[in-house]
C-alpha positions as CSV (number, residue, x, y, z in Angstrom):
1,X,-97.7,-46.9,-38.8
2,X,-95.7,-49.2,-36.7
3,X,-93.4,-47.9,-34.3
4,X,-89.9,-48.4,-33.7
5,X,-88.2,-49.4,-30.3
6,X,-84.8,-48.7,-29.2
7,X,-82.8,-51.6,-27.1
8,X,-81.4,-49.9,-24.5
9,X,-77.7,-49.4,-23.6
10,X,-76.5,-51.7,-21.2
11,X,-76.0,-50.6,-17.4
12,X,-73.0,-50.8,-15.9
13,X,-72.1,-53.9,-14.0
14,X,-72.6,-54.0,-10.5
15,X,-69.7,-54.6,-8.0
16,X,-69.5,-57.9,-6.5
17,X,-69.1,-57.9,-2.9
18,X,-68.2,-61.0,-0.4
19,X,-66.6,-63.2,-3.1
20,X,-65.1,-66.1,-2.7
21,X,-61.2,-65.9,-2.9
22,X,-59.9,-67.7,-5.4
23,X,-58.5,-71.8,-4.1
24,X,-56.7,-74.9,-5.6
25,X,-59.1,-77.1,-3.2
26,X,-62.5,-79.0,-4.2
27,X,-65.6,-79.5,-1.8
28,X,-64.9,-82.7,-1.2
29,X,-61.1,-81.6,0.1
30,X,-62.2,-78.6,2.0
31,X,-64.8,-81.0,4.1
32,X,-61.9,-83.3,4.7
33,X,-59.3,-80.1,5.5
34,X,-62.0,-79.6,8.3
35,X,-62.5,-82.9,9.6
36,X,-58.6,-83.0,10.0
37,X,-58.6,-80.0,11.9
38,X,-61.3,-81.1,13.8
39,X,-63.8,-78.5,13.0
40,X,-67.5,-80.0,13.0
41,X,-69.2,-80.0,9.8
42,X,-68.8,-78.8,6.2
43,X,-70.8,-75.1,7.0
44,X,-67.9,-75.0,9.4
45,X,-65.0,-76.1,7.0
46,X,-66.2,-73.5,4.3
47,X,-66.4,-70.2,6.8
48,X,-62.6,-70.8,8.2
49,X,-61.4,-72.3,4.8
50,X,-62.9,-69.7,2.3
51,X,-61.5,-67.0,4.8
52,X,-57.2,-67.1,4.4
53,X,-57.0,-64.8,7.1
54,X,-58.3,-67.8,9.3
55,X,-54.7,-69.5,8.8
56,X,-52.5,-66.7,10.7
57,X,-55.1,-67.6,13.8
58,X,-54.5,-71.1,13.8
59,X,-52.3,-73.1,16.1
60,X,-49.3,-75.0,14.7
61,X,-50.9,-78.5,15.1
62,X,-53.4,-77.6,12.8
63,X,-50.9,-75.7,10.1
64,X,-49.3,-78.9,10.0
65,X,-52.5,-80.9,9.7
66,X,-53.4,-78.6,6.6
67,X,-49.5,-79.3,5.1
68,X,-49.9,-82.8,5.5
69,X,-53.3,-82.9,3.8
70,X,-51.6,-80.9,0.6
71,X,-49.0,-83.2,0.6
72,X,-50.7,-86.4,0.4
73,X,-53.1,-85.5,-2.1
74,X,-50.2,-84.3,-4.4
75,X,-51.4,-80.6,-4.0
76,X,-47.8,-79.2,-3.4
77,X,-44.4,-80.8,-3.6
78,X,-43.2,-78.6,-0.8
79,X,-42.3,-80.4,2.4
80,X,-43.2,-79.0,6.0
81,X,-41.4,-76.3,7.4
82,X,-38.9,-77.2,10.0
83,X,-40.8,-76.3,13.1
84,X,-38.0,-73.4,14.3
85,X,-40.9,-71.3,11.3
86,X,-42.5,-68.7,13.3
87,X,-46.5,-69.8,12.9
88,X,-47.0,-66.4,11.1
89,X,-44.5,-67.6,8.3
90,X,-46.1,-70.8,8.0
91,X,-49.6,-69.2,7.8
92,X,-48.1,-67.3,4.6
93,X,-46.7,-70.4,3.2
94,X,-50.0,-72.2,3.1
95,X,-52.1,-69.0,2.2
96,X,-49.5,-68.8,-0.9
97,X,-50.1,-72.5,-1.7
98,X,-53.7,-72.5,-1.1
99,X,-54.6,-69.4,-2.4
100,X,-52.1,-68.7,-5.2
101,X,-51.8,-65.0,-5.9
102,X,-54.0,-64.0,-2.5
103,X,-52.5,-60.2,-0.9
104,X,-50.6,-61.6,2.5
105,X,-51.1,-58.3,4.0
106,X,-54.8,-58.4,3.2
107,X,-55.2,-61.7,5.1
108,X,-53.3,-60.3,8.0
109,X,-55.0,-57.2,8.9
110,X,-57.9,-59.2,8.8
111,X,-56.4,-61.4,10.9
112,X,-55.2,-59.0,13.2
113,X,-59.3,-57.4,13.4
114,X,-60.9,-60.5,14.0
115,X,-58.0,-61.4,17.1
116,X,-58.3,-58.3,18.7
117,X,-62.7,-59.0,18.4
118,X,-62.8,-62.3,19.5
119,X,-63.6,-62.8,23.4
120,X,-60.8,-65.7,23.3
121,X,-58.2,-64.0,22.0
122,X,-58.8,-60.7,23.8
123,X,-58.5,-62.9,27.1
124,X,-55.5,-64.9,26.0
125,X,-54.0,-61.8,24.3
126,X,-55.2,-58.5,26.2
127,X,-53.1,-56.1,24.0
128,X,-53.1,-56.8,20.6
129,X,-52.5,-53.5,18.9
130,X,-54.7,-52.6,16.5
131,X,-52.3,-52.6,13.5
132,X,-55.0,-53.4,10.9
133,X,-56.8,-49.7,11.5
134,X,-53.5,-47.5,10.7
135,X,-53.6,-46.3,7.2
136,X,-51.0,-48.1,4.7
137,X,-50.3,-48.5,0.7
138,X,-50.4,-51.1,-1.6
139,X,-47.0,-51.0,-1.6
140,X,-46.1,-51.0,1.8
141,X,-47.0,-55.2,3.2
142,X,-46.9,-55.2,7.0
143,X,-45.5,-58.4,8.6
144,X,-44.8,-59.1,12.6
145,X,-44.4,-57.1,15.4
146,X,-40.6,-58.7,16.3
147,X,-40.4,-55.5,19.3
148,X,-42.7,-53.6,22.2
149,X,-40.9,-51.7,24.5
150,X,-43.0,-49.9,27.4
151,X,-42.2,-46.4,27.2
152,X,-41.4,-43.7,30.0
153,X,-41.6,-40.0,29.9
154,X,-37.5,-38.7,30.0
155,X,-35.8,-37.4,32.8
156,X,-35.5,-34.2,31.3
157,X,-37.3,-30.9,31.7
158,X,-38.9,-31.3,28.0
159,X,-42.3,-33.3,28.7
160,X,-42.4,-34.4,24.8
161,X,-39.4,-36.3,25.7
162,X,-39.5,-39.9,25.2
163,X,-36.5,-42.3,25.6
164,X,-36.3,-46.0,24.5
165,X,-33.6,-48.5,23.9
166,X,-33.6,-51.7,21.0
167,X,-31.3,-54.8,22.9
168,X,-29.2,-56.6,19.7
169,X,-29.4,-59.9,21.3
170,X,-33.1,-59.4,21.3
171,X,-33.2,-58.3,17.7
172,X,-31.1,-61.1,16.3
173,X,-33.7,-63.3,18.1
174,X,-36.8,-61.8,16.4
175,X,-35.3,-61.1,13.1
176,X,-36.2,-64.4,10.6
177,X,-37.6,-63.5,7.5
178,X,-39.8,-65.8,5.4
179,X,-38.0,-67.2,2.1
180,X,-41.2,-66.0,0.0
181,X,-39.9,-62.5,0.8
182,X,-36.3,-62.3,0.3
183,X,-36.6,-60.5,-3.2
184,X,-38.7,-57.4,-1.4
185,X,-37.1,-54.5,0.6
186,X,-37.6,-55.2,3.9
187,X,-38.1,-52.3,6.1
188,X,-38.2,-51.5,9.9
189,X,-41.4,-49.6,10.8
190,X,-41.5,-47.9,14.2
191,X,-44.9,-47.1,15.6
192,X,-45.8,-44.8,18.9
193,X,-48.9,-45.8,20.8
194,X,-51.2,-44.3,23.2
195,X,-52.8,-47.3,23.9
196,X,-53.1,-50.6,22.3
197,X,-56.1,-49.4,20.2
198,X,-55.0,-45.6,19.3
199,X,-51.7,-45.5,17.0
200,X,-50.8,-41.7,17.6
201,X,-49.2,-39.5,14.4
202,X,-45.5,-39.0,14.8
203,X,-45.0,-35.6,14.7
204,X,-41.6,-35.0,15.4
205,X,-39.2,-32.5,15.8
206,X,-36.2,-34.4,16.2
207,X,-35.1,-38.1,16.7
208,X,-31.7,-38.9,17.5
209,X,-30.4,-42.6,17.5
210,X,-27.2,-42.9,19.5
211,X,-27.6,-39.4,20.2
212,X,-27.4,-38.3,16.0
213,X,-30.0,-36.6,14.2
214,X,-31.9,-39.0,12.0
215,X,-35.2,-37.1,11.8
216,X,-35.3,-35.5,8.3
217,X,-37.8,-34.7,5.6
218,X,-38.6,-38.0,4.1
219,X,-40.1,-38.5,7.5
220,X,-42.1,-35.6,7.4
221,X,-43.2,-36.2,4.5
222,X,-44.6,-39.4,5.2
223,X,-46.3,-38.2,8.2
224,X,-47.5,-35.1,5.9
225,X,-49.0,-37.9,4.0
226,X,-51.4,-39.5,6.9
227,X,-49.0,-42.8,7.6
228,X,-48.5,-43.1,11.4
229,X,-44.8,-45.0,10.8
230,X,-41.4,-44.0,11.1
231,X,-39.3,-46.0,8.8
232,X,-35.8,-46.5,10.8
233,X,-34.3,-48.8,8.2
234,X,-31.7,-46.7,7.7
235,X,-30.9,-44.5,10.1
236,X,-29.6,-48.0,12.0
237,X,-26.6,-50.3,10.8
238,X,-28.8,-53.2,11.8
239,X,-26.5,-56.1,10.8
240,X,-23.7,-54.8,13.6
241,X,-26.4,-54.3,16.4
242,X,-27.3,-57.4,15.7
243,X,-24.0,-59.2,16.4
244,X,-23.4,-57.4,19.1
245,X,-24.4,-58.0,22.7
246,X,-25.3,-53.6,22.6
247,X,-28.1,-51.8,22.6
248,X,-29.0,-48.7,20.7
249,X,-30.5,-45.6,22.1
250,X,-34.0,-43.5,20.2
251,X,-34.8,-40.3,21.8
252,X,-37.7,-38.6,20.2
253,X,-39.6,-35.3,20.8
254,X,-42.9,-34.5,19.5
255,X,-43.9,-30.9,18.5
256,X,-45.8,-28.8,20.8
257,X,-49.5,-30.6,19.5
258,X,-48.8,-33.5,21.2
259,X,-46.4,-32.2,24.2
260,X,-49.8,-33.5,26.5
261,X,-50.0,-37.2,24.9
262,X,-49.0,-39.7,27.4
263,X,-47.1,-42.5,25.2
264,X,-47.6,-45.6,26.6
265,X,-45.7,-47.9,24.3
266,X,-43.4,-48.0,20.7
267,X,-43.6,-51.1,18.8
268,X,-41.3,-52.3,15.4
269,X,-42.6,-54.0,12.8
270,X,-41.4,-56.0,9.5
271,X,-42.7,-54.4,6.4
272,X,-41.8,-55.4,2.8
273,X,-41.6,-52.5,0.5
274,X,-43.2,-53.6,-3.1
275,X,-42.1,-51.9,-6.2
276,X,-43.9,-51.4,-9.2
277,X,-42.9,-54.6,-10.7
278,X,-44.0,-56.8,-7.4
279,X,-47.2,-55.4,-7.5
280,X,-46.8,-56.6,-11.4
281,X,-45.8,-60.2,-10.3
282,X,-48.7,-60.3,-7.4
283,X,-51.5,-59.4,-10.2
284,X,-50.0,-62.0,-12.8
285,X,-50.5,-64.4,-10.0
286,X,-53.9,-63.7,-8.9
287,X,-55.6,-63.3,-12.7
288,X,-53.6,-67.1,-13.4
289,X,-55.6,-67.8,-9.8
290,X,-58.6,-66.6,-10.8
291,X,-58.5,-68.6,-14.2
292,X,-57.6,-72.0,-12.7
293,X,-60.2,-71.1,-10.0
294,X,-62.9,-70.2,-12.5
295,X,-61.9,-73.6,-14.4
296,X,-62.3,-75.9,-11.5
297,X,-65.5,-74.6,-10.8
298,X,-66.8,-75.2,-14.3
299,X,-64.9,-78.5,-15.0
300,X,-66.6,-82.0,-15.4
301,X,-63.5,-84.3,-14.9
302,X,-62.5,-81.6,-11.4
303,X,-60.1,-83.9,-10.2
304,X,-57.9,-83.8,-13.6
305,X,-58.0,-80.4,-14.3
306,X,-56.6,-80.0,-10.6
307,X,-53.8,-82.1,-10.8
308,X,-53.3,-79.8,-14.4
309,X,-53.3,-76.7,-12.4
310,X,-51.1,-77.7,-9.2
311,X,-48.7,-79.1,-11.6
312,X,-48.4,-75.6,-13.5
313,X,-48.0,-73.8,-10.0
314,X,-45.5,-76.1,-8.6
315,X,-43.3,-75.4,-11.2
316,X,-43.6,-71.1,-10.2
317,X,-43.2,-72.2,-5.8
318,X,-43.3,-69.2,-3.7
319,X,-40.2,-68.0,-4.2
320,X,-40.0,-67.1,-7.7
321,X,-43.5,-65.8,-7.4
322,X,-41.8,-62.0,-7.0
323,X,-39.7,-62.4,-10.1
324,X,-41.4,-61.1,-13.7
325,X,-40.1,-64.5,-16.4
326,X,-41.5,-67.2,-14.1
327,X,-45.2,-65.9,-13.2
328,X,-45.3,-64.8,-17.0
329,X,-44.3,-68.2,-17.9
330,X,-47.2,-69.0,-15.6
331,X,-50.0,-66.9,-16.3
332,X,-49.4,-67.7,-20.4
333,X,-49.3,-71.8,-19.5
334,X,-52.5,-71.3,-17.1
335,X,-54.2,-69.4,-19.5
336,X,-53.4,-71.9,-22.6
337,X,-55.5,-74.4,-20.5
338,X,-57.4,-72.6,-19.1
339,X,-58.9,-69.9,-20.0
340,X,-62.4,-69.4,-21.2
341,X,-64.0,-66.3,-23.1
342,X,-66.9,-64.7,-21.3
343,X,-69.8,-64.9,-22.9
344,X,-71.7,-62.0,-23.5
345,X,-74.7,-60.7,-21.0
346,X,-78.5,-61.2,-22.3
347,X,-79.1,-57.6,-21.6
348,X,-75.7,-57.1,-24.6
349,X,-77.7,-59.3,-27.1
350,X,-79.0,-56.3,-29.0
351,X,-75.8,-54.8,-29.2
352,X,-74.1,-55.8,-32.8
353,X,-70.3,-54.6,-32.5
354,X,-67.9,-54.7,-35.7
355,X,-64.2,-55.0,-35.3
356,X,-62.5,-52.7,-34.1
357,X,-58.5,-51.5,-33.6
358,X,-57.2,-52.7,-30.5
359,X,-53.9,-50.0,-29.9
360,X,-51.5,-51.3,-27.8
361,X,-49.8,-47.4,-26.9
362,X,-50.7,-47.3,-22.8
363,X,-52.6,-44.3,-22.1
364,X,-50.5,-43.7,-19.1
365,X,-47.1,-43.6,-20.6
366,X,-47.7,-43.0,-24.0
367,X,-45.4,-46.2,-24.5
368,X,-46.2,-49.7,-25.8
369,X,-48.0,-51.9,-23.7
370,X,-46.5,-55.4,-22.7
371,X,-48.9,-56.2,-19.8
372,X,-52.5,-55.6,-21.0
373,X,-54.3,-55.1,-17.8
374,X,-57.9,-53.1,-17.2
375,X,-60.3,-53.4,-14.0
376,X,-63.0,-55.9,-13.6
377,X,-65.8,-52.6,-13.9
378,X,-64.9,-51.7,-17.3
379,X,-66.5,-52.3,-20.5
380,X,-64.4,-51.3,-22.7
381,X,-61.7,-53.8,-24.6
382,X,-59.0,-51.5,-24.5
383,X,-55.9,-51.8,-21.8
384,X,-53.2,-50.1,-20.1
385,X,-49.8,-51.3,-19.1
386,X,-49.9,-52.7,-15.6
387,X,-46.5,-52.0,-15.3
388,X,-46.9,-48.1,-16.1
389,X,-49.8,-48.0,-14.5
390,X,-48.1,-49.0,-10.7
391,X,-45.8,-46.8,-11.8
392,X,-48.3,-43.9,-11.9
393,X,-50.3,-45.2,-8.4
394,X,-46.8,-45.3,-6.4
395,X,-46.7,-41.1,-6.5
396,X,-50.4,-40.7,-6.4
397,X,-52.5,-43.3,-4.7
398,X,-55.8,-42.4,-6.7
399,X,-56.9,-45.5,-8.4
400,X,-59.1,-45.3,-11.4
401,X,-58.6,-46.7,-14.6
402,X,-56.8,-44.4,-17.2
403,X,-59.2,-45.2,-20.1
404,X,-63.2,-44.7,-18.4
405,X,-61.9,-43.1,-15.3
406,X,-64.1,-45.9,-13.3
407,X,-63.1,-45.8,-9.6
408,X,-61.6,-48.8,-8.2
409,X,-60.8,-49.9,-4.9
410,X,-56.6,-51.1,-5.4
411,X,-55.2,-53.6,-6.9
412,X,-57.6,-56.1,-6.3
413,X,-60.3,-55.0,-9.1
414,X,-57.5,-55.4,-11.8
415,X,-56.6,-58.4,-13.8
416,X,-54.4,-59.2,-16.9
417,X,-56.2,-59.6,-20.5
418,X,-55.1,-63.2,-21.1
419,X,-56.3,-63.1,-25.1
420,X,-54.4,-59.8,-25.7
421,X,-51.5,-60.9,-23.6
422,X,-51.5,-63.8,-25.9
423,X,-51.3,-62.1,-28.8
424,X,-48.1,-59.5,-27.4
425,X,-46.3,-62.7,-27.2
426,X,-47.4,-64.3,-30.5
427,X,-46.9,-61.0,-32.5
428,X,-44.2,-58.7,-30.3
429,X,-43.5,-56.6,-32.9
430,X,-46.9,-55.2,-33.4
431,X,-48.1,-52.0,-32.5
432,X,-52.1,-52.5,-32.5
433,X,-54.0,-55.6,-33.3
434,X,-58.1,-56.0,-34.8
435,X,-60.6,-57.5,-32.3
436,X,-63.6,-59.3,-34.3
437,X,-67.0,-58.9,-33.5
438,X,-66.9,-62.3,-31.6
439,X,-64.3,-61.2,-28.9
440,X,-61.3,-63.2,-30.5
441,X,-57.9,-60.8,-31.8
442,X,-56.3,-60.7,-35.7
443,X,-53.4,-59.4,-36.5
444,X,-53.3,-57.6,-39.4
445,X,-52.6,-59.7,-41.7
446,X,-54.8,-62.5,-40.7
447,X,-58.0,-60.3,-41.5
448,X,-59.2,-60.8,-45.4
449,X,-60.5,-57.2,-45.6
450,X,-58.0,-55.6,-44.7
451,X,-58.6,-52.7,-46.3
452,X,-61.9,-51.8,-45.4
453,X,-60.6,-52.3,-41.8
454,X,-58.1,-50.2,-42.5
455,X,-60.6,-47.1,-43.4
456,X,-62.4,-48.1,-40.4
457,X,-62.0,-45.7,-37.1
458,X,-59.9,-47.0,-34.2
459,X,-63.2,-47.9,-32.4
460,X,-66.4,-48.9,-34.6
461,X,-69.5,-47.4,-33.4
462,X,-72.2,-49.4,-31.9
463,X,-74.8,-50.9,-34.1
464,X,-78.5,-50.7,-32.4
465,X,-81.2,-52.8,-33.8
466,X,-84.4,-51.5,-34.6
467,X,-87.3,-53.9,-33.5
468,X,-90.4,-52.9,-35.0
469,X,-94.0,-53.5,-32.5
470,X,-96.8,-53.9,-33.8
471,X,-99.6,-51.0,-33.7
């Protein structure tokens, strides 16, 4: 009697690690990106070019060397910076041109790391603060350090007692944001620092600007939480201390825990607070990223479908990347072009799936879903809304997605469903739409049996193949 085997599921995909981010550049440009900046071979040019956080370490000679390359192969229509741009700024600039989509706070902390481990650096640079290992959110992007001020114990009997004072003149001097970010909140981020490697948690009791109480219980809270920054955005009225030639007084006492720490320095940082639909605009960029990038790689005539993709970018610059109608415009044109299906595995061959309902009500919210997103882990074709779904990770920080419950590292294992989004904007009045057993998405209507779809359950079980063996 012949036996019957059973295919076996498929195992869960494993996570990539070490990829490349995604780029606008061919091989043949990256080689001669590195020959302009004088590195020595192509092994070179790909380790510093495949690597964003590179940029922020670079001096401005070769920033401008990389803008001038960009500019004269027609890969951006935007001009250098006037050279009054802070390096930093420019760095960001590029990464956002080169890297469409790529997290800038990402590429900085790893900036910052490999500074403060490089032997050159360390000796041109003895105290860079180790800002990349304090903890931060996904919706919290730290920028410069625009102050340090060396602290001093206070005069006063109370040895928790710190004093420091913020100049205006100085301020106004160190305050010039990058136009990418002028549609974030900016906020003022004070730090307190043992030493230039050890961040210490502020707990404080009481922290008086100008002699005022302005410690309160958001503070707390956020020291509750883990973060090691007080945010002073508002307990200041920055724009007067900035025109004025004054200077502005913090006192600050720490609880009786850290009455022995011996404070050494307080630092202020730039930070742009993201809201939920930032983090929205930054993952419509990076999937459209990820698609033009997967296209180039897989293109015969490269150099055409590049100029295709730069064009489609250039008309979303860096600027309108934070606002929800232009990088929607973008993701929908990049995917029209762009976009291939994935084919199935070899291990999913034996796997015979019918169609199946495709509901667009977002787990999360229990509302419709206008931005079809799920994790690069999961297997299922289902999404959630992006949108709700930053909503949900702002209060609680534990990312998984809603539907398997798959653990994902942030933002950066998500992506937008281009063939659902697709449909949303063909069909927005539709509340759940039929995917057919080759991956593509009906609506209703366009399926000819409808009604035995319709007495179908939402999801149709898996089909397994029997493959007889011979005795």
């Amino acid at each position: 009697m012949a036996r019957t085997k059973y295919a076996a599921m498929p195992m869960p995909r494993k996570r990539a690690h070490g990829k490349q981010p995604s780029h606008i550049l061919t091989l043949r440009q990256i080689k001669e990106i590195g020959q302009a900046i004088k590195l020595p071979n192509l092994a070179n040019a790909m380790e510093t070019l495949m690597q964003p956080a590179n940029l922020f370490l670079m001096s401005r000679q070769k920033l401008m060397a990389i803008h001038d390359y960009l500019l004269d192969r027609r890969l951006t229509s935007i001009q250098q910076p006037s050279s009054k741009l802070k390096l930093p700024d420019h760095a960001r600039l590029l990464i956002s041109l080169i890297y469409p989509g790529y997290p800038l706070s990402k590429a900085q902390d790893l900036a910052c790391r490999k500074g403060r481990e490089s032997r050159t650096a360390a000796r041109k640079n003895a105290e860079a603060f180790a800002y990349d290992q304090l903890p931060c959110t996904e919706f919290l992007d730290r920028g410069d350090e625009f102050m340090r001020i060396k602290l001093q114990p206070s005069l006063s009997s109370c040895a928790s007692h710190y004093s420091c004072s913020i100049g205006g003149k100085a301020l106004s001097r160190a305050i010039s944001p990058t136009d990418s970010f002028k549609s974030l909140s900016r906020r003022m981020l004070l730090y307190l620092w043992l030493s230039p490697r050890l961040c210490l948690t502020p707990h404080c009791t009481s922290l008086l600007i100008n002699g005022i109480e302005t410690w309160d219980k958001d503070d707390q809270m956020t020291v509750n939480q883990g973060y090691k920054h007080i945010d002073i955005t508002e307990k200041f009225d920055w724009n007067k201390l900035t025109s004025s030639k004054e200077s502005a007084t913090i006192d600050f006492y720490l609880d009786d825990a850290d009455a022995d720490a011996d404070l050494q320095y307080a630092t202020i940082i730039f930070g742009w607070k993201k809201s939920s639909l930032d983090m929205l605009c930054q993952l419509y960029m990076s999937t459209s990223s990820k698609l033009m990038s997967d296209a180039l790689s897989n293109s015969k005539t490269i150099d055409t479908t590049q100029q295709e993709a730069v064009q489609l970018f250039d008309r979303c610059p860096p600027e309108l990347r934070w606002t929800l109608g232009p990088v929607q415009d973008l993701f929908l044109d990049v995917g029209r072009l762009f976009y291939q299906p994935v084919s199935q595995d070899d291990e999913d061959d034996d796997l015979v799936c019918g169609r199946e309902y495709i509901s667009l009500m977002d787990p999360v919210m229990l509302s419709k879903i206008h931005h079809p997103c799920k994790s690069i882990f999961c297997r299922h074709a289902s999404c959630f809304d992006a949108k709700c779904y930053f909503d949900l990770m702002k209060q609680q920080q534990a990312w998984a997605c809603p539907l398997c419950h798959i653990q994902l590292r942030g933002s950066q294992d998500l992506f937008i469903d281009y063939p659902l989004k697709r449909m949303i904007a063909t069909y927005p009045d539709a509340d759940r739409f039929v995917k057919d057993a080759d991956g593509t998405y009906l609506n209703e209507d366009q399926c000819s049996d409808r009604t035995t779809i319709a007495n179908q359950p939402p999801l149709a079980p898996i089909v397994i193949k029997p493959i007889p063996l011979d005795d």
